[in-house]
C-alpha positions as CSV (number, residue, x, y, z in Angstrom):
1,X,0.0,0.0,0.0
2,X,1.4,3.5,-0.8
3,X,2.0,5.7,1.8
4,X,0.6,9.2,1.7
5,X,2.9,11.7,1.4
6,X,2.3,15.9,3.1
7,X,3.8,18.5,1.3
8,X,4.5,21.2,3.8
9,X,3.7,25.0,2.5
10,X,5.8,27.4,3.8
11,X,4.3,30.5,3.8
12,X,6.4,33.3,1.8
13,X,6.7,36.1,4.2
14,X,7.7,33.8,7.2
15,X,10.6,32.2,5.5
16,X,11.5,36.2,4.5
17,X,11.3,37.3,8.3
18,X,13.4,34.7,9.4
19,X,15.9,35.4,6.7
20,X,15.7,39.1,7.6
21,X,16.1,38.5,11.1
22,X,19.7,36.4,10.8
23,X,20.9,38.9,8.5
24,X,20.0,41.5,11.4
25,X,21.4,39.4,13.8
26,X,24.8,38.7,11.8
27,X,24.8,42.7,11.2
28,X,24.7,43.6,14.7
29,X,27.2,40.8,16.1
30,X,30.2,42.4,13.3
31,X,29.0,46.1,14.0
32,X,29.6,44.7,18.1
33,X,33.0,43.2,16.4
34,X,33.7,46.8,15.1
35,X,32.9,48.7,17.6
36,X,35.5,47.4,20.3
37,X,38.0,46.9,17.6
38,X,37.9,50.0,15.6
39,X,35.3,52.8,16.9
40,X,37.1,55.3,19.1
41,X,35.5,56.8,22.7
42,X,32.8,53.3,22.1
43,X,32.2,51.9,25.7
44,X,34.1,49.0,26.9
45,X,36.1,49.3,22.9
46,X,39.0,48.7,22.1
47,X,40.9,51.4,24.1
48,X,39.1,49.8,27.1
49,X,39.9,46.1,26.5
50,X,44.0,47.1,25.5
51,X,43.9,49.3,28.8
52,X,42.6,46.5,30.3
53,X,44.9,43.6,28.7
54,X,48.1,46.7,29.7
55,X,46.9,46.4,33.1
56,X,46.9,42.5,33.7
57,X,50.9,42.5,31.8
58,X,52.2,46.1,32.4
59,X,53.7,46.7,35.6
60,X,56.0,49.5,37.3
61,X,59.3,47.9,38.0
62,X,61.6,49.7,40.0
63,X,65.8,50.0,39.0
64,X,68.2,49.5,41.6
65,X,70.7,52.3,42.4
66,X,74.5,51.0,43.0
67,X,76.0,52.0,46.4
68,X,79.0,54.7,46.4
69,X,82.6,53.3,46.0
70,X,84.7,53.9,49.2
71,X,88.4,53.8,47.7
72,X,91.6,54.3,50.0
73,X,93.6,57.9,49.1
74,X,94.8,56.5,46.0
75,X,91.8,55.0,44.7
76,X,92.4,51.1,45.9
77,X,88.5,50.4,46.3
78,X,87.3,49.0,49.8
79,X,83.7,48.6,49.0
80,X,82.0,48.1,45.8
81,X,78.0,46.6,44.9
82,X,77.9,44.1,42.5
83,X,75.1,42.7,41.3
84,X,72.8,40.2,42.5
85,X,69.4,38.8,41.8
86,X,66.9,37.9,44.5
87,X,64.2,35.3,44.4
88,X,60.9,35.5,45.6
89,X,57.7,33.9,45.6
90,X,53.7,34.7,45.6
91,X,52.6,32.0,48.7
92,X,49.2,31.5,47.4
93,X,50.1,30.6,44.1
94,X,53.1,28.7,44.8
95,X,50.8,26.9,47.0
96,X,49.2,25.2,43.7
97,X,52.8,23.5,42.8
98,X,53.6,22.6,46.2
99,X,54.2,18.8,45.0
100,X,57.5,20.4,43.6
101,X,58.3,22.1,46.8
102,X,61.6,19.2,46.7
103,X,62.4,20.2,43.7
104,X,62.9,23.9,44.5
105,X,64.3,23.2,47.8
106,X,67.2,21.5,46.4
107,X,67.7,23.8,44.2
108,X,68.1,26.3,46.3
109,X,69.9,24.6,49.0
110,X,67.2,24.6,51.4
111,X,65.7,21.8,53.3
112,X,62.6,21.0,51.9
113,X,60.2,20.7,55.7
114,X,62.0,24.4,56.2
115,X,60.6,25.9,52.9
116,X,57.5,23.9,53.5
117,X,57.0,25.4,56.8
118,X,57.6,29.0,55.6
119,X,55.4,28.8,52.8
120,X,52.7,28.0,56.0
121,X,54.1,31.0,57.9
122,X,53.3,33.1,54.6
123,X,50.4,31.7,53.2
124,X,48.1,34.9,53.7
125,X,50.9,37.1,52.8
126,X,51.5,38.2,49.3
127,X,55.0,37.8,49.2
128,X,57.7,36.2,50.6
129,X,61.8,35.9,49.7
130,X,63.0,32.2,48.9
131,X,66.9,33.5,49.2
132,X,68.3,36.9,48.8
133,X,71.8,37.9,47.3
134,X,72.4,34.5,44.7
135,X,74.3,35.1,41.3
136,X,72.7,35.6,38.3
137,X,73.9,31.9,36.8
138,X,72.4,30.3,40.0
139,X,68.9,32.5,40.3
140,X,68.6,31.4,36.4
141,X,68.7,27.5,37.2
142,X,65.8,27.8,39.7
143,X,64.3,30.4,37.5
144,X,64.7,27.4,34.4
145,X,62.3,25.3,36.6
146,X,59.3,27.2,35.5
147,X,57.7,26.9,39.0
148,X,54.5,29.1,39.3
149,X,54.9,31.7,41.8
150,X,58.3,32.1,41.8
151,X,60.2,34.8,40.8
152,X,63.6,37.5,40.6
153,X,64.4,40.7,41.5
154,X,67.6,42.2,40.5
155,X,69.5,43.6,44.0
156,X,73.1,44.8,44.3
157,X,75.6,43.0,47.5
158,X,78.5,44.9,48.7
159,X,81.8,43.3,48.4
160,X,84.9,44.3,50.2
161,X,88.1,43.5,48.5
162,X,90.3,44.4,51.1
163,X,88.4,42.2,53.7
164,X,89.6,41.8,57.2
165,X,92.7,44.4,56.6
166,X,89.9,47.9,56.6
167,X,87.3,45.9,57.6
168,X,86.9,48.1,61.0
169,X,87.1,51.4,59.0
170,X,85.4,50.5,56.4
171,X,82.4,48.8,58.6
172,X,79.6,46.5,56.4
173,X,76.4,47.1,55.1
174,X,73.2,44.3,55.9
175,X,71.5,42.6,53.0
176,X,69.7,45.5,52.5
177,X,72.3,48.0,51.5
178,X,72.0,49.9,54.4
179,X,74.9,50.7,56.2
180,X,75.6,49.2,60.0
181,X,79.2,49.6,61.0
182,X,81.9,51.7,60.6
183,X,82.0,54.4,57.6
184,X,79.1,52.5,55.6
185,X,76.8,54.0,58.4
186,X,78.5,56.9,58.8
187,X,77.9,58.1,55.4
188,X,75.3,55.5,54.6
189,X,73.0,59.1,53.4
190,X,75.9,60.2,51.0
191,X,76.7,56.6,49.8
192,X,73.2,55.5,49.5
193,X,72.2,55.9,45.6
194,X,68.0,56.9,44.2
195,X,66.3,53.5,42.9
196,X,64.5,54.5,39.6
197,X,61.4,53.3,37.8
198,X,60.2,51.6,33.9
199,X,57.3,50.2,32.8
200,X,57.9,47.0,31.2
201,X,55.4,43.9,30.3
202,X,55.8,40.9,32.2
203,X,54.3,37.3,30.8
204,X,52.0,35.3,33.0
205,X,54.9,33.7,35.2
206,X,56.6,37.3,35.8
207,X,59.0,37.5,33.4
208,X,60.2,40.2,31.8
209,X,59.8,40.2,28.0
210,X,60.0,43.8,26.9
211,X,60.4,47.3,28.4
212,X,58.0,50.0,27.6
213,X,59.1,53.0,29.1
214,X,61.3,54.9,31.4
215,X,60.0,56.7,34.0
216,X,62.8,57.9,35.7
217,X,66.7,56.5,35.7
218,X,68.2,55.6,39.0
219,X,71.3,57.3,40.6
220,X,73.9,56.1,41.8
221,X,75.3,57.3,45.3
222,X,78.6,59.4,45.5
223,X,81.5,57.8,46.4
224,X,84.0,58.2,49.1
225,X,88.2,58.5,49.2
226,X,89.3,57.8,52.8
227,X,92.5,58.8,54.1
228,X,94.1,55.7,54.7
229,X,96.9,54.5,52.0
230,X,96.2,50.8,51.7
231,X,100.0,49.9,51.1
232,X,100.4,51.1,54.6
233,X,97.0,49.4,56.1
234,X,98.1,46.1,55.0
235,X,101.8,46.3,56.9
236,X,100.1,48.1,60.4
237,X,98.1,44.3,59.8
238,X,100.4,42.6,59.2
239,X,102.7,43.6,62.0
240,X,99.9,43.8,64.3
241,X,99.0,40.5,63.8
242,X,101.9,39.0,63.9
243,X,102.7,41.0,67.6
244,X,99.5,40.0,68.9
245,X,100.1,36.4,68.0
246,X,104.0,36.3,68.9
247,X,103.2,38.2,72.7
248,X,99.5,35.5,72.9
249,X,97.9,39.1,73.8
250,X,94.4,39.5,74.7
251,X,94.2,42.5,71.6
252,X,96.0,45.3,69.9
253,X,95.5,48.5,67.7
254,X,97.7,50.4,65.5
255,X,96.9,53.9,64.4
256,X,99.0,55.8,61.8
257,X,98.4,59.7,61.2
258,X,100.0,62.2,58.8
259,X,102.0,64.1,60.9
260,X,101.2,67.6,58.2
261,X,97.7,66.8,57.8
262,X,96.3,65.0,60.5
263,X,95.0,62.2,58.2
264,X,94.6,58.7,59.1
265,X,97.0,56.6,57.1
266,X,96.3,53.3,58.7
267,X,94.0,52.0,61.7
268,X,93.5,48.4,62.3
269,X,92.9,46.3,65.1
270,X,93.2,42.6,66.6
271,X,90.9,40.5,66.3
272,X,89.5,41.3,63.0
273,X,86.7,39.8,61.1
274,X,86.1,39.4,57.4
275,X,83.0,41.7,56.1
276,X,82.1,39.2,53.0
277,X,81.7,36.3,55.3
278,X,80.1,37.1,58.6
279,X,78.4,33.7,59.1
280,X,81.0,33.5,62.1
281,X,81.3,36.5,63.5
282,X,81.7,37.5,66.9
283,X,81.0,40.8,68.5
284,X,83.8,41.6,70.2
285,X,85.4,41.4,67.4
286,X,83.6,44.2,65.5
287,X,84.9,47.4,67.3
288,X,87.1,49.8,66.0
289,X,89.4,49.5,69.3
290,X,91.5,52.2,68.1
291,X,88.4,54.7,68.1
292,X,85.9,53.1,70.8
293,X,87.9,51.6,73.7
294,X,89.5,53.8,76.4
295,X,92.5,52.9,78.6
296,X,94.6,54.6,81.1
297,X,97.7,55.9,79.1
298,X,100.5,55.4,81.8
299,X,103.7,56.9,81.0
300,X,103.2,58.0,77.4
301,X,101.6,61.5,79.3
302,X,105.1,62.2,80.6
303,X,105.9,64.4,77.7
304,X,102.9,66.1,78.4
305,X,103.3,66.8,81.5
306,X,107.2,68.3,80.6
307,X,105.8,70.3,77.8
308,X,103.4,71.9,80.5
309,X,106.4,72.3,82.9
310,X,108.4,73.9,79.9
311,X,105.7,76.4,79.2
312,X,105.8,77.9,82.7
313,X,109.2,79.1,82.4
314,X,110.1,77.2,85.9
315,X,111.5,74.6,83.9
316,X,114.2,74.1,81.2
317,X,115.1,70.9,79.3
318,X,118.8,71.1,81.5
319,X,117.2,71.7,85.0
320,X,118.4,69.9,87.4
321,X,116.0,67.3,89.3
322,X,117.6,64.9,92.1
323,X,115.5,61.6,92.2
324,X,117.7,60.2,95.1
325,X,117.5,57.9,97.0
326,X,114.9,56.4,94.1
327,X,111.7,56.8,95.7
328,X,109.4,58.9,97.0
329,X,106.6,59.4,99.6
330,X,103.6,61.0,98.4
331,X,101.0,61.0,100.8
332,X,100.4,57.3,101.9
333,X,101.9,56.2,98.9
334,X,105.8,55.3,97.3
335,X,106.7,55.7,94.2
336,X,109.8,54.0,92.9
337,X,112.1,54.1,90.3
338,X,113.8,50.9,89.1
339,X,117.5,52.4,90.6
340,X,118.4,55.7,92.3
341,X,118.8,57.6,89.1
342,X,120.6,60.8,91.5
343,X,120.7,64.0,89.6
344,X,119.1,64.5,86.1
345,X,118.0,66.7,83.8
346,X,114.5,67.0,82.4
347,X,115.2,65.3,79.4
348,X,117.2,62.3,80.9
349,X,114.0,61.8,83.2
350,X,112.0,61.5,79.8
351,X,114.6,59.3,79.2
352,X,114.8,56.7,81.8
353,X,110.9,57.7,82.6
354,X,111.8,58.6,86.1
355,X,108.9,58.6,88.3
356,X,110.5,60.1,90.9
357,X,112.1,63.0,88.5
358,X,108.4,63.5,87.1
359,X,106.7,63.7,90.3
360,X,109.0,66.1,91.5
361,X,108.4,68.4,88.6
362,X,104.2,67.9,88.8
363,X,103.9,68.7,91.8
364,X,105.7,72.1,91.3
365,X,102.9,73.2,89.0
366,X,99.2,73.4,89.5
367,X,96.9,70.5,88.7
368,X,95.0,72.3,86.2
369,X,98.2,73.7,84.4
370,X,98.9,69.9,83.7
371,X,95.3,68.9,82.9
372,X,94.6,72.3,80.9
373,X,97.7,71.0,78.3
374,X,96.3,67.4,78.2
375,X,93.1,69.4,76.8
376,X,94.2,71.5,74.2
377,X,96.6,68.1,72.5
378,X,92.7,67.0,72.4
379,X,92.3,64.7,75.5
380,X,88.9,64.4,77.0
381,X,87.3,65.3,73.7
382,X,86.2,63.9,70.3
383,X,88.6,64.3,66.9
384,X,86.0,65.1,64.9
385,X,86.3,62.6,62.9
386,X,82.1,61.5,63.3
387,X,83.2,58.0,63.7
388,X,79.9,56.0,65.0
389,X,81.0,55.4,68.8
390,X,83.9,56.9,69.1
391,X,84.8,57.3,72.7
392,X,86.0,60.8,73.6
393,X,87.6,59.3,76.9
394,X,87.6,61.3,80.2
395,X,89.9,64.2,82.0
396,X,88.7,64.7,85.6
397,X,89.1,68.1,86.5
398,X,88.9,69.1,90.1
399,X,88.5,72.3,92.4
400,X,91.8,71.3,94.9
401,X,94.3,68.8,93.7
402,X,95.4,66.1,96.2
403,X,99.5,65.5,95.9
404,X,98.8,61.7,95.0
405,X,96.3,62.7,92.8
406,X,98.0,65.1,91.1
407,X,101.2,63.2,90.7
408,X,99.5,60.0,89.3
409,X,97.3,62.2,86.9
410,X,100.7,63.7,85.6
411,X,102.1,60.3,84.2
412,X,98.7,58.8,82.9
413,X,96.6,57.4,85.6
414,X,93.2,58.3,86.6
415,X,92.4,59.7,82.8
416,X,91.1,57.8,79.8
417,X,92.1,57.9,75.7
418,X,91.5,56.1,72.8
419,X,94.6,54.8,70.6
420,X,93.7,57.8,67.9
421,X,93.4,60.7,70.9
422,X,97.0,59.6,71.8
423,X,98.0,59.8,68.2
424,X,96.8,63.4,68.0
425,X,98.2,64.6,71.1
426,X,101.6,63.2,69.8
427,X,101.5,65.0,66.3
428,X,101.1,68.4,68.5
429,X,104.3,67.7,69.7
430,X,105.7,66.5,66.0
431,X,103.5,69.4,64.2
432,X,105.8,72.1,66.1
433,X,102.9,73.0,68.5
434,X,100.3,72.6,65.8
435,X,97.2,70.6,65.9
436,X,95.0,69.4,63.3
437,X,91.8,68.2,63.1
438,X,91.9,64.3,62.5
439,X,90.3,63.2,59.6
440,X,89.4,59.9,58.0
441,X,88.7,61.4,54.7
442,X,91.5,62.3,51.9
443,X,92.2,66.3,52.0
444,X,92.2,68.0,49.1
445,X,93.6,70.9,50.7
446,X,95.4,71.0,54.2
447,X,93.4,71.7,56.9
448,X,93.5,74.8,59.2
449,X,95.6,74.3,62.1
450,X,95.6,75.9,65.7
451,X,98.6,76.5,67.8
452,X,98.0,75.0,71.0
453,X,101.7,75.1,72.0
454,X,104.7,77.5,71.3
455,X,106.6,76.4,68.5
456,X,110.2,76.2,70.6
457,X,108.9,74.0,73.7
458,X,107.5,71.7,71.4
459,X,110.4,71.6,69.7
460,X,112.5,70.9,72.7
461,X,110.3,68.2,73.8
462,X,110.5,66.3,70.3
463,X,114.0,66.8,70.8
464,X,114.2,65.1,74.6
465,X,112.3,61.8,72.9
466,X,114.6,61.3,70.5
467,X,116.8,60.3,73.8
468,X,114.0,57.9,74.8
469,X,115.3,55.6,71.7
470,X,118.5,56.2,71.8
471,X,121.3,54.3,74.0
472,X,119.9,54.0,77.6
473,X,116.6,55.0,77.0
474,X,113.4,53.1,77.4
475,X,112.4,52.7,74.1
476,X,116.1,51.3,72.8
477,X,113.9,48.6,70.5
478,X,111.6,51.5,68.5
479,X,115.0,53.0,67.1
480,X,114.4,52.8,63.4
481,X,117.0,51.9,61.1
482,X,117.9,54.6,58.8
483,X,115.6,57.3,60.3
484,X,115.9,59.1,63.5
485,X,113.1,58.3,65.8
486,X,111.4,60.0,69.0
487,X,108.8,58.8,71.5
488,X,107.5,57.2,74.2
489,X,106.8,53.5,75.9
490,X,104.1,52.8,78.3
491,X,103.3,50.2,80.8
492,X,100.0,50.3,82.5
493,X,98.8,48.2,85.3
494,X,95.0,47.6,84.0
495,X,92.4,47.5,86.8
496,X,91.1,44.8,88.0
497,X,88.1,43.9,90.8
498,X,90.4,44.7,93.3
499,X,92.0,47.5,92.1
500,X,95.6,48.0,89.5
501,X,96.5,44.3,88.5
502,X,100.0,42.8,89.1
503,X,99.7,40.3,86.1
504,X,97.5,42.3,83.5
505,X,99.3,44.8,81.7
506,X,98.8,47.6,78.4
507,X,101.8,48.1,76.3
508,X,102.1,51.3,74.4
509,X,104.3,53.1,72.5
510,X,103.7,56.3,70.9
511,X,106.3,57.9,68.6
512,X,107.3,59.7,65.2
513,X,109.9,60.3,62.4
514,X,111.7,61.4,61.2
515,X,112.3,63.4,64.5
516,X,114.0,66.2,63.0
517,X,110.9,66.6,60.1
518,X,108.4,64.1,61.1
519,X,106.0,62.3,58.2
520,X,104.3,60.0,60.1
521,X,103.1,59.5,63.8
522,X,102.7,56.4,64.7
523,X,101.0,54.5,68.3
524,X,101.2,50.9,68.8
525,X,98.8,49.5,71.6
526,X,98.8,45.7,72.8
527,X,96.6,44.5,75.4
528,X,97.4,42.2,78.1
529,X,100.7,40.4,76.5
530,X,101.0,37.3,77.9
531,X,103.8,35.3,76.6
532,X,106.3,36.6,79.2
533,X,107.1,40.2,78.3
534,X,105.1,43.0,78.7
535,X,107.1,46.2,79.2
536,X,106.0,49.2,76.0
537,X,109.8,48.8,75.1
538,X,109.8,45.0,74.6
539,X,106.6,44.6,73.4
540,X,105.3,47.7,71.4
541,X,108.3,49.2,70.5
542,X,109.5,47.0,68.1
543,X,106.1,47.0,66.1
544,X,106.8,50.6,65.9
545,X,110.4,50.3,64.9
546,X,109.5,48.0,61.5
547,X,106.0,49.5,61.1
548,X,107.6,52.9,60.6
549,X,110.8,52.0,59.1
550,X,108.8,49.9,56.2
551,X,106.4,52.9,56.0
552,X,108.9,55.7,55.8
553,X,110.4,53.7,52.2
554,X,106.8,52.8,51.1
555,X,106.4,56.8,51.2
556,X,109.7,57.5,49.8
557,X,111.2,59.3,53.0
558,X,115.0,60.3,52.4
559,X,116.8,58.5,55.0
560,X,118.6,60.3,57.7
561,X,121.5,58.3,57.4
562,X,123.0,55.1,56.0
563,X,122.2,52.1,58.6
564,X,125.6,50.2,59.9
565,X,126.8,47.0,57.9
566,X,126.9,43.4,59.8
567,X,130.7,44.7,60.0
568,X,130.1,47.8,61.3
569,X,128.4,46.4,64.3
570,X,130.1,47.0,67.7
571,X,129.1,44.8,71.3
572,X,129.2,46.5,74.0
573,X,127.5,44.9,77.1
574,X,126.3,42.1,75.4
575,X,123.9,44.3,73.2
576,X,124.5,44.7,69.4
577,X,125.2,49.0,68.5
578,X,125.1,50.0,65.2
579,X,127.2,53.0,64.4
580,X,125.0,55.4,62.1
581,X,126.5,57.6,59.3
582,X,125.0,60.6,58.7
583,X,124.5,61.3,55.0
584,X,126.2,64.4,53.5
């Protein structure tokens, strides 16, 4: 049987309509297409959706600014900022990958529970570090893993080539650039450079594919020449060192100053540390012991003391002084000398450092004539040198001088100095009666210097210590071969919890040459020698007799006369006596 077959009738303007109506429909979805692509000022168009695409990739990225160079006086740099590139991560996202949490760790040295655990710590935070300060070569290995949520930012790391030698001066920075020690805080303002700013577009993982603009460049900070000449820093270490270890003492500084310009050629101090490596570091070892620790400074305040006696016209470097029978009471106390010295001039008891002779002498002025000198050499007051914690030590001053008081405070007891106070107080006496400000800085131009001291007493007491390292003087062992010497040893009882200490002892020695036209002063200070000796002349002197020597050629000082061959060598009293020749 057939089936029946329906034809269906469309009706004309229906099948029209609908035609009509996808033609409308296709029209108004490419005028939509136009409009955010093409039409200008349109409403969500196209300068909507790129400002909205430039917002999800560009982003403000700021420049780093490199830290100021510190150089030594001849350029040698101390602290530079190289480059470095710091990795971070977004917690939350890093979260999502956290089954490769091993793999990162090990990458970057880290156990794996300890980044696990910090990621916890940070998980609401919106940005953590994974490790600062890593080269560039070691940053792109983690970087190759293509972890979400990590990423770089370029940072700059101080280095210090000279490491341990000016590490004291020089001082460090923290792992933020900022200084914390030494001259990195002090000028940390001047040193510390202005970041700048681009606009660059970063891919979905952070990157960095293309810069768009820059905003504003970074600058970097101003640099710094300090005073110190690095040939001579490395042989006051050296020497130092080597004293320190040789006498098993507890510490030592070394302070080396321009006798013209008050500069500071060299300061270092034992122990060190090493500024590029502080993992071990220990914090008695980060003072500047030169600048910040005080001490009593014993006999090296004797010349003082004479060049205050000198002034008053009571004294003259021939007067007469009887220290017999050796000792002598002063109030309920004796002082001694090691012999009866008898009669003896002024300079002979700067010579054999006569207590007897000296208290004879202080006690024939007033106190404050003493204490009033030991002021104006720069005692009891700062340098100026703006050192962070440098210790301006103390001078009592008081309304009526007791004898004992008076006497002890004349040869360096119950007063306070640093190593670099004693330094200045000794170029007065080198300078001719001038005294410079102390700087740490290189001069352009000399500074302006007061007279604190007439030119002819100073003179005569520069003149009295070149005795003091001659034949039968204290300081036999800081003559210096080729140069005439002058200065000073010291041997202070430290105090202990029971008052002065028979077994702990400061050696000093404080000195300059050449005597007749000084270049450099020069103070050696070693605390609490323990290897036997301990005496200024056993122990300090000779560090000032090959410190200064070795400096005097580094600087190119004519010699004062030509040094005694092996043959030329004459005993006398079991003790080796060069004869010097004075060159024409």
């Amino acid at each position: 049987m057939k089936a029946k077959t329906h034809t269906v009738k469309v009706v004309r303007w229906r099948f029209y309509f609908v035609l009509l109506a996808l033609l409308c429909l296709l029209c108004a979805i490419v005028w939509h297409l136009a409009s955010i692509q093409i039409m200008p000022n349109e409403s969500r168009g196209y300068e909507f959706l790129q400002k909205q695409g430039l917002v999800r990739t560009l982003r403000l990225e700021t420049i780093p600014a490199t830290r100021g160079v510190i150089t030594d006086r001849n350029g040698e740099p101390l602290a530079i900022s190289t480059p470095v590139v710091s990795l971070w991560a977004q917690p939350q996202e890093l979260q999502l990958s956290i089954e490769r949490i091993s793999e990162l760790s090990k990458e970057l040295s880290i156990k794996s529970d300890v980044l696990k655990e910090k990621l916890s710590r940070f998980k609401n935070k919106e940005f953590m570090y994974l490790r600062r300060h890593m080269t560039p070569a070691d940053a792109d290995e983690v970087l190759a893993l293509e972890i979400p949520g990590v990423y770089a930012q370029q940072e700059y790391r101080r280095f210090y080539p000279a490491g341990e030698v000016a590490a004291h001066l020089v001082g460090f920075t923290n792992v933020d650039d900022k200084g914390q020690e030494g001259l990195e805080l002090a000028f940390d303002k001047w040193l510390t450079g202005e970041a700048g700013k681009k606009q660059v577009l970063k891919d979905l993982r952070g990157r960095i594919f293309k810069d768009v603009s820059l905003i504003s460049e970074a600058k970097a900070g101003n640099d710094i020449a300090l005073s110190i000449d690095m040939r001579l820093q490395y042989l006051a270490y050296r020497e130092l060192k080597e004293a320190v270890k040789a006498h098993k003492a507890k510490s030592g500084s070394v302070v080396l100053l321009d006798a013209k310009t008050g500069e500071v050629l060299a300061m270092v101090n034992q122990p060190s540390f090493n500024p590029n490596d502080r993992s071990g570091l220990k914090v008695h070892a980060l003072r500047n012991r030169a600048m910040t620790d005080q001490f009593e400074p014993g006999s090296t305040m004797k010349p003082l003391t004479v060049m205050a006696a000198l002034e008053t016209g009571r004294f003259s470097p021939n007067t007469q002084i009887d220290t017999h029978p050796g000792f002598l009471r002063v109030g309920k106390k004796t002082l001694l000398d090691p012999v009866d010295y008898g009669v003896m001039d002024v300079g002979k008891i700067l010579q054999k450092s006569s207590q007897v002779g000296l208290t004879k002498i202080s006690l024939d002025l007033e106190g404050d004539v003493i204490r009033n000198m030991f002021f104006r050499v720069g005692l009891g007051q700062g340098t100026g040198t703006g050192f962070p914690g440098e210790s301006v030590g103390t001078l009592p001053g008081y309304a009526k001088w007791q004898p004992i008081v008076q006497a002890n405070f004349s040869f360096g007891y119950g007063m306070s100095l640093t190593t670099l106070q004693l330094a200045q107080a000794y170029s007065v006496i080198a300078n001719s009666g001038e005294k410079n400000p102390v700087s740490l800085l290189r001069l352009n131009e000399e500074a302006e210097s007061t007279t604190v001291v007439q030119p002819h007493i100073a003179k005569q007491v520069a003149k009295m210590l070149q005795r003091v390292v001659q034949k039968g003087g204290t300081g036999t062992r800081a003559d210096v071969p080729a140069y005439y010497a002058a200065g000073k040893t010291g041997t202070i009882h430290k105090v202990g919890n029971n008052g002065y200490s028979d077994n702990r002892y400061l050696s000093l020695f404080a000195g300059f040459a050449p005597a007749d036209n000084p270049k450099i002063i020069a103070v050696v200070a070693i605390d609490e020698p323990s290897a036997g000796q301990y005496f200024g002349g056993e122990v300090a002197a000779p560090v000032f007799s090959s410190l200064v020597e070795n400096g005097l050629r580094i600087l190119h000082i004519t010699p004062d006369y030509i040094p005694a061959k092996p043959t030329q060598v004459v005993h006398k009293n079991n003790h080796a006596v060069a004869k010097k020749e004075p060159l024409s």
